[in-house]
C-alpha positions as CSV (number, residue, x, y, z in Angstrom):
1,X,18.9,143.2,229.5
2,X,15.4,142.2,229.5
3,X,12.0,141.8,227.4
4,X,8.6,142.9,229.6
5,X,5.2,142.5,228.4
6,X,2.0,144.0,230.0
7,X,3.9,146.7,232.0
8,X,1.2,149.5,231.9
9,X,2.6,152.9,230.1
10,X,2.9,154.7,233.2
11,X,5.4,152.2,234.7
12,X,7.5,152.0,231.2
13,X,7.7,155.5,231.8
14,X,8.9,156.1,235.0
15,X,11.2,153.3,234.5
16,X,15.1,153.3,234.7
17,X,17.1,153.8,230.9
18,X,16.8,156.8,228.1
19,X,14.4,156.5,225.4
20,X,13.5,158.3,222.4
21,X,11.2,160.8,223.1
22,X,14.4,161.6,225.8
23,X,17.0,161.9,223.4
24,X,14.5,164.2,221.5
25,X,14.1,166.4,224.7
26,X,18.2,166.2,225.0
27,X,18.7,167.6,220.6
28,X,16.6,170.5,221.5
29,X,19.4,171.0,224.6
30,X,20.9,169.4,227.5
31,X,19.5,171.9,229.6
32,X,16.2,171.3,229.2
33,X,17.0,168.1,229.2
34,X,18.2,168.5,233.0
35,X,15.0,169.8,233.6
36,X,12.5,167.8,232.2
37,X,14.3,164.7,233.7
38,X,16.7,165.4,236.4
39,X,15.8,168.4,238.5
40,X,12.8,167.0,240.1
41,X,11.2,169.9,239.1
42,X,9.0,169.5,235.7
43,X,5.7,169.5,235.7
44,X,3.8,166.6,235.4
45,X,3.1,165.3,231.9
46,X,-0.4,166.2,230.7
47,X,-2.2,163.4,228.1
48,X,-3.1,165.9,225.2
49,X,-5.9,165.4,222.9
50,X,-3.8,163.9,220.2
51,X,-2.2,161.8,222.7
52,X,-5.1,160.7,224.1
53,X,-6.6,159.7,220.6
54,X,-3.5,157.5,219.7
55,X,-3.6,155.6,222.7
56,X,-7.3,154.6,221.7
57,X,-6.1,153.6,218.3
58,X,-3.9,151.9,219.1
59,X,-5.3,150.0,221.8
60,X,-7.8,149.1,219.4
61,X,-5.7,147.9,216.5
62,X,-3.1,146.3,218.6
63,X,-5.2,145.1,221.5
64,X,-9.1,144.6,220.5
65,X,-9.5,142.3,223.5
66,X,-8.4,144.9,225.8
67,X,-10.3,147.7,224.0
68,X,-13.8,146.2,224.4
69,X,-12.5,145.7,228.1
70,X,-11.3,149.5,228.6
71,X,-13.5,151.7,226.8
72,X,-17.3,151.9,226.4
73,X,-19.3,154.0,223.9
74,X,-21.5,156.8,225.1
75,X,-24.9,157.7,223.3
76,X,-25.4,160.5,225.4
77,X,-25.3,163.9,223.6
78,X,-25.4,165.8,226.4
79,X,-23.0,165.6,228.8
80,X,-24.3,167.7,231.7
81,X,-27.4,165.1,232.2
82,X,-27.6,163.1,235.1
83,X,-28.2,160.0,233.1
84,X,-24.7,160.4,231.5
85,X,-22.7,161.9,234.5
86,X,-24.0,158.3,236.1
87,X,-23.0,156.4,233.2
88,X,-19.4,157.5,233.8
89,X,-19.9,156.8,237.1
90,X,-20.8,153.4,236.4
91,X,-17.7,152.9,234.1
92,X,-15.7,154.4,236.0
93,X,-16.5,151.4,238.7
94,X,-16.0,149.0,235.9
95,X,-12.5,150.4,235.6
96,X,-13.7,152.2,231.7
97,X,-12.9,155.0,230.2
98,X,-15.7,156.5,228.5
99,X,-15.9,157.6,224.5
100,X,-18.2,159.4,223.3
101,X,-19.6,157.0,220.0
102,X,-18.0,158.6,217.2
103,X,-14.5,158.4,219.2
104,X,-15.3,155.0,220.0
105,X,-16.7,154.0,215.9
106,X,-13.3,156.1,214.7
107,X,-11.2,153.4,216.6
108,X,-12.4,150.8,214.9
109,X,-12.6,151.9,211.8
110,X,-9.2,152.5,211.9
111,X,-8.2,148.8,212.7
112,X,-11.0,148.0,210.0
113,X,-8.9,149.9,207.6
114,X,-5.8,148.1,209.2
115,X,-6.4,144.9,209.1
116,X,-7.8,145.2,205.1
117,X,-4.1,146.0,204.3
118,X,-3.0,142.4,203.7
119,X,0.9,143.9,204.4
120,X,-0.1,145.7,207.7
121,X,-2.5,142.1,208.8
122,X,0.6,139.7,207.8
123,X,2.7,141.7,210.1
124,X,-0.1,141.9,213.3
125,X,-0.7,138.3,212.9
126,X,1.4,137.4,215.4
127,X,3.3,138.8,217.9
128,X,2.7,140.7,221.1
129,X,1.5,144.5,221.9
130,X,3.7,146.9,224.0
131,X,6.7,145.0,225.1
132,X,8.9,147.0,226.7
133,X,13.1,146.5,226.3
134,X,15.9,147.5,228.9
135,X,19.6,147.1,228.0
136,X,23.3,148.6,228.4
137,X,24.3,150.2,225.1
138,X,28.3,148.8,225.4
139,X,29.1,151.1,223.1
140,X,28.0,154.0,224.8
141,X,29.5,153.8,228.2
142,X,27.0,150.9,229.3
143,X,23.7,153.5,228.7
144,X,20.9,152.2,229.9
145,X,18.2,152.6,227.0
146,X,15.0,151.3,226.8
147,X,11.9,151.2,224.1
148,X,8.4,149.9,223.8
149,X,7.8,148.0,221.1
150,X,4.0,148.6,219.7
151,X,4.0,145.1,218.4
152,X,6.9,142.8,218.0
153,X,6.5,139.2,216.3
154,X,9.4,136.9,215.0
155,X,11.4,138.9,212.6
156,X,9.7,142.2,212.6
157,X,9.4,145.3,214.6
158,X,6.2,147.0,213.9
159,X,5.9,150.7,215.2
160,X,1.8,152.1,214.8
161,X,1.7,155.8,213.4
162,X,-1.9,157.9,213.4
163,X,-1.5,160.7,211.1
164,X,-3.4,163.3,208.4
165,X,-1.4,161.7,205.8
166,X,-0.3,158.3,205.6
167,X,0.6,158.3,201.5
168,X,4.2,159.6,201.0
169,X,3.6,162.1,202.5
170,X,4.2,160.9,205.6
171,X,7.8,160.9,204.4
172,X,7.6,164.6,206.3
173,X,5.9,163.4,209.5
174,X,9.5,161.0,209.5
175,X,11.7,164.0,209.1
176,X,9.9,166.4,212.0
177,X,9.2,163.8,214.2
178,X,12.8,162.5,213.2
179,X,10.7,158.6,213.6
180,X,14.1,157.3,211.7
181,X,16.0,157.9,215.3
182,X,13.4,155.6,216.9
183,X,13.5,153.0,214.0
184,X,17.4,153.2,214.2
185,X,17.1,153.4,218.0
186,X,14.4,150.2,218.2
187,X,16.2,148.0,215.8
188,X,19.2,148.3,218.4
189,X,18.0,148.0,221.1
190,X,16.5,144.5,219.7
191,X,19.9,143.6,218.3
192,X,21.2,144.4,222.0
193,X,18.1,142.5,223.5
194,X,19.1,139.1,221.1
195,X,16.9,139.6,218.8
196,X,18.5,138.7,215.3
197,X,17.7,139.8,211.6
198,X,14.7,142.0,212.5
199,X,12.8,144.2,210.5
200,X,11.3,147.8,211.4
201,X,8.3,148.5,209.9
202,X,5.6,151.9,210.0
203,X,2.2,151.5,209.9
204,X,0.4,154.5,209.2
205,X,-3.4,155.1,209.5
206,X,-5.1,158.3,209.1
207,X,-7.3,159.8,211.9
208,X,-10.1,160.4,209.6
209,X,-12.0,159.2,206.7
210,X,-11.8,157.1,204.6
211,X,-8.7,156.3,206.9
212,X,-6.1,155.4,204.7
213,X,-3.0,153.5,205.0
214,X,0.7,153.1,204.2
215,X,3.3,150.2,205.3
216,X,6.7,151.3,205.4
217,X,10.5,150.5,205.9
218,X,13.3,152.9,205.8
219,X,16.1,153.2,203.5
220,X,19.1,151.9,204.7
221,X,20.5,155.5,204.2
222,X,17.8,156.7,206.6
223,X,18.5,153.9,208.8
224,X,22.1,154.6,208.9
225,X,21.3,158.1,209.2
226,X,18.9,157.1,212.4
227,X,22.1,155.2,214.1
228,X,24.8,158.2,213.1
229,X,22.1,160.0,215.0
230,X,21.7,157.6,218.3
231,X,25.2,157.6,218.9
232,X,26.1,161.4,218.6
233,X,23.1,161.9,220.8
234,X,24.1,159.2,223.7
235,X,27.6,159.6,223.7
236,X,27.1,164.1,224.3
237,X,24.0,162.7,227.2
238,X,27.0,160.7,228.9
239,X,29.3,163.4,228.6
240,X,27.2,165.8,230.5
241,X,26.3,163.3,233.0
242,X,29.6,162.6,233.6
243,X,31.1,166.7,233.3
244,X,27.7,167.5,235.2
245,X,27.7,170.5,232.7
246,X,24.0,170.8,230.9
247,X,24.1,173.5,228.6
248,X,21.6,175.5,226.9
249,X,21.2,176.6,222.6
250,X,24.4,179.2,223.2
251,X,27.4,178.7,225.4
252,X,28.7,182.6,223.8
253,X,27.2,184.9,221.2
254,X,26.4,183.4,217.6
255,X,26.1,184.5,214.6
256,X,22.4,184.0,213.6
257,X,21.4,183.8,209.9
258,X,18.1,184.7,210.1
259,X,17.6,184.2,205.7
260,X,15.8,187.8,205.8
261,X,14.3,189.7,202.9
């Protein structure tokens, strides 16, 4: 087992162990599971917008140092000028990624907002950003899993959510994005790690104005519900690795009940 900090994103990715967003890829089916991990043959993942915007929040609530140091503000409002096509240029040399100012005012608003929540500051206030975990799940066959950690500080796990709605309404974004599997998942993989008595929390900030947000921890029936979930999901991955069989929504025909009118 082992705790790793500053490993860049693309290295915790192409490391070694299943993580959550894999086990996601494995509910919808173990075939595409096989291809998206094990064929050799997926395409290579593309940064979407929304990706892309979360990794700029988040660098700029959980690492402001790093921010200032990776991104720089454009004023340009054209971006077919010569002037700002050797602006990038310049950044580029400077190892930044360039924003274009209200991307770049968004971010840290969004900390601003962040940081005013006196729950949300209390839990940031110290700790590290990213720390990645790698350990054998014993009760699964010796699985490696992994996780990244957005922030993790003595006694609590914090996990960084942008959304539209961080009231309780982001009660849905937990069900479809099924974030009580990676609470579940974290808060074991910590346990496994040596990591005692500690507490997963969601911060949620909203993407836009006034940028709102909600501090969260899961009810131990969700939490339980998260585990129940980890387990089926591991122990049916190291079944098919070790039958080799991968299969896809139907093995036969099904009955479908489509609920029609």
């Amino acid at each position: 087992m082992s705790l790793v900090e500053h490993l860049s994103n693309s290295e915790y990715h192409s490391s070694p162990g299943v993580s959550k967003s894999m086990l996601d890829v494995f509910s919808r089916s173990p075939h595409h599971y096989w291809w998206q991990y094990k064929s050799g043959q997926a395409p290579e993942r593309k940064e979407s917008p929304a990706m892309r915007q979360g990794t700029i929040i988040h660098t700029a609530i959980l690492e402001p140092v790093r921010f200032k140091e990776d991104y720089v503000a454009s004023k340009f409002t054209d971006k077919r000028s010569k002037a700002y096509k050797a602006f990038v240029e310049d950044a580029a040399e400077d190892g930044q990624i360039v924003l274009t100012q209200p991307e770049y005012d968004m971010a840290l608003k969004c900390r601003e907002s962040v940081m005013k929540n006196p729950y949300a500051a209390a839990a940031l206030s110290e700790g590290a950003a990213e720390v990645s975990a790698f350990v054998e799940d014993n009760e699964v066959d010796n699985l490696l899993v992994r996780a990244r950690f957005d922030w993790l500080a003595p006694g609590v796990i914090v996990d960084l959510k942008t959304t539209v709605h961080a009231g309780y309404d982001f009660a849905h974004s937990i069900r479809k994005y099924r974030y009580h599997l990676q609470a579940a998942m974290y808060s074991r993989v910590a346990q496994l790690c040596g990591i005692e008595k500690c507490e997963f929390l969601f911060i949620a900030v909203e993407r836009d104005f006034p940028y709102g947000v909600g501090v969260y921890k899961l009810s131990e029936e969700d939490m339980e519900n998260g585990l129940r979930l980890y387990f089926d999901l591991t122990s049916r991955l190291v079944e098919c690795e070790r039958e080799n069989k991968w299969p896809c929504y139907t093995e036969g025909v099904e009955t479908l009940n489509a609920y029609t009118k």
